[in-house]
N, C-alpha and C positions, 0 to 999 in steps of 0.2 A: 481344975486343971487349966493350964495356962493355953490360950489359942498357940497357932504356930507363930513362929518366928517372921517378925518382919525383916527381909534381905533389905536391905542399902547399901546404896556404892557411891560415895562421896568425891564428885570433880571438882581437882580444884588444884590450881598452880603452885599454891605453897603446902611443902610437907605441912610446917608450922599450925596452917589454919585444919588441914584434915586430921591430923592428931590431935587438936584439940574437940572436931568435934565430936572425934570416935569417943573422948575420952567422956563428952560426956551422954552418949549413947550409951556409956558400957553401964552407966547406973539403973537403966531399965532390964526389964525381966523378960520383954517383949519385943525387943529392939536391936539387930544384929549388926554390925557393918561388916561384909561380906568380901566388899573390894572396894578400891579404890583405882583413879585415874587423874594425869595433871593435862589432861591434854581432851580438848571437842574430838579431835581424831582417835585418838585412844578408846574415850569414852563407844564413840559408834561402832568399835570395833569389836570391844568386847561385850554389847549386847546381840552382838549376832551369837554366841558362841554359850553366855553364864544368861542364869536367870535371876531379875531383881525384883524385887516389891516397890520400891522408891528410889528415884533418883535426886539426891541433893545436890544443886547446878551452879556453879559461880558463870557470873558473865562475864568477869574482865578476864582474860585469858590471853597469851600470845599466838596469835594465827587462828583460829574458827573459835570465836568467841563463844557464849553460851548461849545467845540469841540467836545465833546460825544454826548451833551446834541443836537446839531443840526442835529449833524445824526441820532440819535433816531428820533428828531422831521421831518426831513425829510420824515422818511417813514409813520408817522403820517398824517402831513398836506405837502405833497410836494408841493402844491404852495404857502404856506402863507412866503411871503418875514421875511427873518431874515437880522437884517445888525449888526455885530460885531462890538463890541463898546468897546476898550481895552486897557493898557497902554501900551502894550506890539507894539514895532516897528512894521511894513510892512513887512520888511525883515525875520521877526520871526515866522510868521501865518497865513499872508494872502491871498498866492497860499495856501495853503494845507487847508482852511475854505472855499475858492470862489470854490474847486474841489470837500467839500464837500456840498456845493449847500447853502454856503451864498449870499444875493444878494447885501451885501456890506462889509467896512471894513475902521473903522473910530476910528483914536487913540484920546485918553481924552483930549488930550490934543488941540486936534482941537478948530477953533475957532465955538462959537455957531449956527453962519449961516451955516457954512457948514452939520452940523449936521440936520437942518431942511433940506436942500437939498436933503441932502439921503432919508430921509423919504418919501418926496413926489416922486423922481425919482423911489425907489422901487416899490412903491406903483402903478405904472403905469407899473409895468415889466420890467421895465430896471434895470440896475448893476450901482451900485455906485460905483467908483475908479476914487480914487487923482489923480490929475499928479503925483506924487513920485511914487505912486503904479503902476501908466501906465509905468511909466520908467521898475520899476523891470519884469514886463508882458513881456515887449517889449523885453526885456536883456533873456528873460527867452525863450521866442518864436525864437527870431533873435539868440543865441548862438549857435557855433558849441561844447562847452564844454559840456562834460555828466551830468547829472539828477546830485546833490550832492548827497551823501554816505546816510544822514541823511531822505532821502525820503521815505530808506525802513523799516522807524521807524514806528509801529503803532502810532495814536494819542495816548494814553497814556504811550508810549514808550518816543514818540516825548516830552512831556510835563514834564516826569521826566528829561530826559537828560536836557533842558531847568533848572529845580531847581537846579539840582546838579552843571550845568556849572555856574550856578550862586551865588556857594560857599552856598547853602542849605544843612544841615545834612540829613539824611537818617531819623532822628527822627523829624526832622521838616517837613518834604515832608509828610511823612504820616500822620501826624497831618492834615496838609491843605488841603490835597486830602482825608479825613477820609479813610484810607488803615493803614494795620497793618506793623510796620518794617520789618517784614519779607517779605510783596509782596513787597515793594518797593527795597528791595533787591537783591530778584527774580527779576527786572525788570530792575535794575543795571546790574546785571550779564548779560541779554538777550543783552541790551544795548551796552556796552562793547566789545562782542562777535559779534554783527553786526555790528561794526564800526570797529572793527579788533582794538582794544585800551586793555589797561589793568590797565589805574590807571584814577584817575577824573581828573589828571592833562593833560593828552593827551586830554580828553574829553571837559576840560574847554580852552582848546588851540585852541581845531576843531572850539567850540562853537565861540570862541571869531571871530578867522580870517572867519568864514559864518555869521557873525552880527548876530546871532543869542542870545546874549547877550548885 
């Protein structure tokens, strides 16, 4: 007889990406999607209320991103496993999401078995990481080179610098994070000043040579 049902509630801005991953949940025998949310607020809202087994997280999101959205949910439900599910490299978010107490970290572009993987491994307590991700762990553990510069970023520090190194206006960042030009400017400025830089071309240079783009 089959154990119970794993609940999953997949976040994530576009219908397009969450139907496709329900569609390929729906080929397990063990693996439910339950609900669904396009929004970090959303998301927190309804785990006061429904109960889940895993949360699948995107991080780019308009307004409480998934990197906010999981520390909030942290102090909410600290054990309901989240595993990060994003386009965004290893290299670019998945020590500073696994430190803020994701139990995985899985790009879109993975193939679909791997994806049911994580689910079930979370789900049982354990941490989900790739080999590539175990590589950067290892490199990160094993270095005698110091912490990078960019550590002492807040996440939303961390996340604009990311837009901007990525040739994004200051008027389109705030659009996609709903923030007004002016914080995101403030936030340039803070930016800048903690990485000891002064134009985005320094910034998008740092970015480029930490893969971080």
């Amino acid at each position: 007889m089959a154990s119970r049902l794993i609940r999953v509630i997949i976040v994530d801005d576009h219908a397009v990406v969450r139907k496709g991953i329900s569609q390929i949940l729906e080929t397990t025998e063990d693996i439910i999607v339950t609900d669904e949310a396009s929004s970090g607020d959303e998301l927190l809202e309804k785990v006061k209320n429904y109960k889940y087994d895993v949360i699948l997280l995107d991080i780019s999101m308009p307004g409480k991103d998934g990197l906010i959205t999981l520390r909030e949910l942290k102090q909410i439900k600290p054990d309901l496993p989240v595993i990060i599910f994003t386009v965004y490299p290893e290299e670019q978010y998945a020590i500073r999401v696994l430190k803020a107490g994701a139990a995985g970290y899985i790009n879109k572009q993975t193939e679909p078995q791997e994806i049911i993987t994580a689910i079930r491994r979370v789900v049982e307590g354990k941490k989900y990481i790739s080999p590539s991700l175990a590589d950067i762990l290892a490199t990160n553990v094993t270095s005698d080179i110091k912490a990078p510069l960019h550590e002492i970023l807040s996440d939303r520090e961390f996340q604009v610098m990311c837009y901007i190194a990525s040739g994004k206006t200051i008027t389109t960042i705030a659009k996609e994070l709903g923030l007004s030009v002016n914080t995101i400017s403030t936030y340039r400025i803070r930016i800048l000043e903690k990485l000891k830089m002064k134009t985005n071309a320094e910034l998008t240079h740092y970015a480029i040579k930490n893969g971080l783009v």
